[in-house]
C-alpha positions as CSV (number, residue, x, y, z in Angstrom):
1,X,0.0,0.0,0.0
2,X,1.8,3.2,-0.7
3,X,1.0,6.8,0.7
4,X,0.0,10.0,-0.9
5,X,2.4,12.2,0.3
6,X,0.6,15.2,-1.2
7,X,-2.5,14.5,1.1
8,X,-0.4,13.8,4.1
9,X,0.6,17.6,3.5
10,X,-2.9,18.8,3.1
11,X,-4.5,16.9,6.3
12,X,-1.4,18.7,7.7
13,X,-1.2,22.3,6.3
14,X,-5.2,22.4,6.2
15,X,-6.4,20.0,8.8
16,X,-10.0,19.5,9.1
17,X,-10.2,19.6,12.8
18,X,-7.6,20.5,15.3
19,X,-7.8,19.2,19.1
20,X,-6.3,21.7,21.5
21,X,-5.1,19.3,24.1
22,X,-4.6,21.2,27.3
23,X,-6.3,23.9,26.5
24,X,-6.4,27.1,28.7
25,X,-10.4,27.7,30.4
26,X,-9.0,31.2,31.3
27,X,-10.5,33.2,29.2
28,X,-8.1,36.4,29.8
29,X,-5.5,33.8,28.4
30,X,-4.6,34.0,24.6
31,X,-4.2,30.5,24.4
32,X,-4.2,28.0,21.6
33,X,-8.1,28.1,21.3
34,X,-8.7,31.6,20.9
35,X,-5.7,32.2,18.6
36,X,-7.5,29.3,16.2
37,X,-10.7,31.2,16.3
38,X,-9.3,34.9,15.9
39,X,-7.3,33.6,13.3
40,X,-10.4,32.3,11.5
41,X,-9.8,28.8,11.5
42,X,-13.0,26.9,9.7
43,X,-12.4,23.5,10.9
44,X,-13.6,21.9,13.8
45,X,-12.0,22.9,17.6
46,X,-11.7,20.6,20.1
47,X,-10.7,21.7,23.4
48,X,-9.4,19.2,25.9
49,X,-9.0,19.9,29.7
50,X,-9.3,17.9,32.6
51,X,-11.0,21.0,34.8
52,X,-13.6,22.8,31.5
53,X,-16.7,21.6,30.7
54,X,-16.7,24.7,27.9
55,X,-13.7,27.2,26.6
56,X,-14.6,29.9,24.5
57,X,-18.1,28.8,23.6
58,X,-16.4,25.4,22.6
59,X,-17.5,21.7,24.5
60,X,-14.6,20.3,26.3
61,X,-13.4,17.1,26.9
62,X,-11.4,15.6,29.2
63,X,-9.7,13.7,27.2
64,X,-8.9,13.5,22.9
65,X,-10.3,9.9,23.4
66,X,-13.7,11.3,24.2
67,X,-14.1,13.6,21.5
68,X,-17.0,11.7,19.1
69,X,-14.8,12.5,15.3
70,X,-11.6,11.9,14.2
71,X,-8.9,15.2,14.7
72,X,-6.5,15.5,12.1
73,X,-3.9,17.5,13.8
74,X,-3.0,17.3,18.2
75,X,-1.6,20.2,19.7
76,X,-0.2,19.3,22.9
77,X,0.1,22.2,25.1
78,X,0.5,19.9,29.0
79,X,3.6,20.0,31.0
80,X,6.3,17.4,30.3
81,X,5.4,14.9,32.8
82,X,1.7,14.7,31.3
83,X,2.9,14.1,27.7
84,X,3.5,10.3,26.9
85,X,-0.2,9.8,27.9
86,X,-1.1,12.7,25.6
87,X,0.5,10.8,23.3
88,X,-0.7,7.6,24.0
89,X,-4.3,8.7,23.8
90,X,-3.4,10.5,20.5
91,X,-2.5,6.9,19.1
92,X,-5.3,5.5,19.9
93,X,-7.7,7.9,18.9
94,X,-6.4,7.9,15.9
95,X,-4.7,11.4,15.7
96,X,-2.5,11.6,12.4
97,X,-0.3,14.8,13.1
98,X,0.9,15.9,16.8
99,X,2.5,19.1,17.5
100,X,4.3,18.6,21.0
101,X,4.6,21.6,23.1
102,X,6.1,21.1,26.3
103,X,8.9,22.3,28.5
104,X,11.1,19.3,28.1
105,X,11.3,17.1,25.3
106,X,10.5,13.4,26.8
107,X,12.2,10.1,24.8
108,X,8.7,8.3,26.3
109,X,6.8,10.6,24.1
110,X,8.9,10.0,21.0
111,X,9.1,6.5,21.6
112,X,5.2,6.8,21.3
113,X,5.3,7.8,18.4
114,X,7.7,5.9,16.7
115,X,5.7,2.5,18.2
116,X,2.7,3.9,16.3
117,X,4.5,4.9,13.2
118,X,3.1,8.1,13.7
119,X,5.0,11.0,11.8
């Protein structure tokens, strides 16, 4: 089976929906959330936090596995220690592009990835 490289790039550059995984319920907070709206962003935003039921008008969940559709793109915006499970739940819900923000980069998180081919 071989891979279309050219829509890898467009589920990347132009994802259809975007899960925001840590996401900031302070709303004084420019956070990844409101930076996807006030940029315009069309496709579907899925906030996830542990303590939000709701972030800028948006349902919350407390976890990417919860969310009901697929997500194209994962930012990950937790602290260090919380980001091999971010990762792990990103592989099994199916998550085809992570962006990994966190203090400290962590081998587990890599590994992760790596296990799950993920790219």
């Amino acid at each position: 089976m071989s891979v279309d490289n050219n829509h890898q790039l467009d589920i990347l550059f132009d994802p259809e929906s975007i899960a925001v995984v840590g996401a900031s319920s302070n709303t004084s907070e420019t956070g990844w959330v409101k930076r996807l709206i006030d940029f315009g962003y069309q496709g579907k935003i899925y906030p996830i936090s542990l303590k939000a039921k709701e972030i800028h008008g948006l349902k919350a969940y407390p976890s990417i596995i919860d969310v009901p559709d697929a997500v194209d793109y994962a930012i990950l915006n937790v602290p260090a220690r919380f980001a091999p499970q971010a990762m792990q739940d990103c592989v099994i819900s199916g998550v085809k592009f992570v962006h990994c923000y966190t203090a400290v980069l962590v081998k587990p998180v890599l590994m992760k990835a790596n296990v799950s081919k993920m790219k």
